[in-house]
N, C-alpha and C positions, 0 to 999 in steps of 0.2 A: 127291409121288406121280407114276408113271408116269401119262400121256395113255394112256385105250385108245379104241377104237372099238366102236359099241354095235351089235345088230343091225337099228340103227334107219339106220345106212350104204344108199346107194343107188348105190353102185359109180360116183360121178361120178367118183373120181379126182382129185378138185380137191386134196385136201391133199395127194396123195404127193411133187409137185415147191417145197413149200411148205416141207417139214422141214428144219433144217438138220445134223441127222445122219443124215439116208437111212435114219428107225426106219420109214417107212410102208414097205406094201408089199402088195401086193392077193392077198387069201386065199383061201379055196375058196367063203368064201359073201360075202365082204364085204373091205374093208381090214383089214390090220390092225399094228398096231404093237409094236413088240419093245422092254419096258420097259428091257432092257440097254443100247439105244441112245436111248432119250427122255429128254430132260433139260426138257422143259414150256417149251422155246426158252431156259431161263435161261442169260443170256451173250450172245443172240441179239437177240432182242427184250422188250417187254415186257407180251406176252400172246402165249398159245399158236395161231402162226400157221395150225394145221392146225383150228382149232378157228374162226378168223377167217374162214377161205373156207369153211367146210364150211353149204350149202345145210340142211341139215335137223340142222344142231347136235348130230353125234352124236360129237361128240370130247370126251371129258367125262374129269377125273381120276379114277383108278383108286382107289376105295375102299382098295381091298385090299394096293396099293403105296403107302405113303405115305415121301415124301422129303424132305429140308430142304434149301432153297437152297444151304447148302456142297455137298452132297451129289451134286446136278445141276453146279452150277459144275466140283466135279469130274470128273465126269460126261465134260459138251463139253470139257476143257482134255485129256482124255485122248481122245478122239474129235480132237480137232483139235490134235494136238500139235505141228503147225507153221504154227497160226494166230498166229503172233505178236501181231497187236493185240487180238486174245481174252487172251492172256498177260498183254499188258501192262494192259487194262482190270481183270482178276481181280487181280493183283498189285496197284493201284490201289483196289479193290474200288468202280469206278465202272464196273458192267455193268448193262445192259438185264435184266429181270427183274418177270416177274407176280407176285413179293413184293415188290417195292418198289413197286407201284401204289399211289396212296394215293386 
């Protein structure tokens, strides 16, 4: 599922330089995130980094969107299509990801 932002945001800003497909981006009343570009950092890291700095915890998975790790993997490998060692990790399927947290 896409990451959104809830209206519980207090426009610090902290996660928009944190993403690594540039889906934050500061709204009319608060942040907000564009589920066509959030992959929940899968590929990235392995937990959602906008959700890691954000002060009052309001980066939470989207009910409403729900996704499956191939889904996001493909996701970034198409956002980052000349990320090489993203390629080469997903072809490996030895990537960074909040479903493999155990």
């Amino acid at each position: 599922m896409a990451t959104h932002i809830t209206d519980d945001c207090i426009n610090c800003g902290a996660c928009e330089p944190e993403c690594p497909n540039q889906a934050i981006s500061e709204g009319d009343e608060y942040y907000v995130i564009d589920p066509k570009r959030c992959t929940e950092c899968v590929g990235f890291y392995d937990h959602e980094a906008c959700q890691a700095v954000c002060p009052v915890e309001c980066c939470l998975p989207n009910p409403d969107i729900v996704e499956t790790e191939e889904t996001l993997i493909k996701r970034a490998l198409e956002l980052h299509a000349d990320d090489k060692e993203l390629q080469t990790r997903a072809e490996k399927n030895d990537y960074p990801s909040r479903f493999r947290v155990d």
